[in-house]
Steps between C-alpha positions, in 0.01 A plus 500: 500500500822260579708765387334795732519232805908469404522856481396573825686232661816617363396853647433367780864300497730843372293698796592175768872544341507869519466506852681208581765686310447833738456328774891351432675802387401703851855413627597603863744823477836396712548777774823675329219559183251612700715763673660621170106548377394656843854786492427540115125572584536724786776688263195547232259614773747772670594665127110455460426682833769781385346526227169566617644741784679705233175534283327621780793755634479611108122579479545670875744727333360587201190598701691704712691649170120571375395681784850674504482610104068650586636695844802657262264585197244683780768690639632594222155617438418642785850719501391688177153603657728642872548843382123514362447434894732693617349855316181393658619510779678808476189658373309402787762601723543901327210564370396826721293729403301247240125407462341215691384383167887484359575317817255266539578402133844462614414300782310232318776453232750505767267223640432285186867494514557350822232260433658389152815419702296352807406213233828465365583459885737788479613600854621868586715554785707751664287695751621802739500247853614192327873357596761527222578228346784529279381172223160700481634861535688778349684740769498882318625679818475468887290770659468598953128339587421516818123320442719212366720231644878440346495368113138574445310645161473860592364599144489333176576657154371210287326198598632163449275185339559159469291188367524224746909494575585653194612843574382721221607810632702607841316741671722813547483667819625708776564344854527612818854530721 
């Protein structure tokens, strides 16, 4: 029993010592050490704060380039489907002289169609009344419209699509003088 009595007092004395001994090495930092620490920490935190900034500029972009990479892939899609479209609606627009049956089949392809690219949020544009826009448009020929105002669509030989910015096609058309 002595010797579990002398153990814990010489616990009890290295624990005293050990923070006795702490208590002395806390030494007061002299001004010109202090600064030194303070410009070497505030150097860490800026390159950390760069850091940071650039990982989050880098994720931004690669979003972006995501996004970018889906909208090409769906136009390029899209595109190979246009002239499928396009006979549709040349059908609908020539077909005289055929049954209602034959045209109301038309019509709902034509329509299935338009609602395929409605999901896809495929825009058409280029309508006879619409100003010309020469980023959106195609100018064939200038025609003498007296319904019309100055650079106007007067008629339109193919329509023009795009998917959010992302022209897909220009819309080629006639305008007005």
């Amino acid at each position: 029993m002595a010797k579990k009595k002398n153990a814990k007092a010489e616990e009890e004395k290295e624990k005293k010592e050990t923070v006795e001994a702490e208590n002395n090495a806390t030494e007061t930092v002299s001004k010109e050490e202090y600064d030194k620490l303070k410009a070497e920490f505030d150097v860490q935190k800026d390159q950390f704060l760069r850091m940071a900034a650039e990982y989050d500029n880098f994720r931004k972009r690669t979003e972006k380039e995501k996004l970018a990479a889906f909208d090409n892939a769906l136009a390029t899609t899209v595109e190979a489907f246009l002239p499928v479209a396009d006979s549709f609606t040349l059908a609908l627009t020539s077909s005289d002289g055929a049954s209602d049956e034959f045209m109301k089949g038309l019509e709902m392809i034509n329509k299935q169609l338009e609602n395929a690219f409605a999901k896809l949020n495929v825009e058409q544009f280029g309508n006879r009344g619409e100003p010309f826009d020469p980023q959106l448009h195609d100018a064939v020929s200038r025609v003498d419209d007296d319904e019309l105002e100055e650079d106007y669509i007067a008629s339109v030989y193919q329509k023009g699509y795009k998917v959010g910015d992302k022209i897909i096609r220009h819309a080629m058309v006639i305008i007005s003088n």
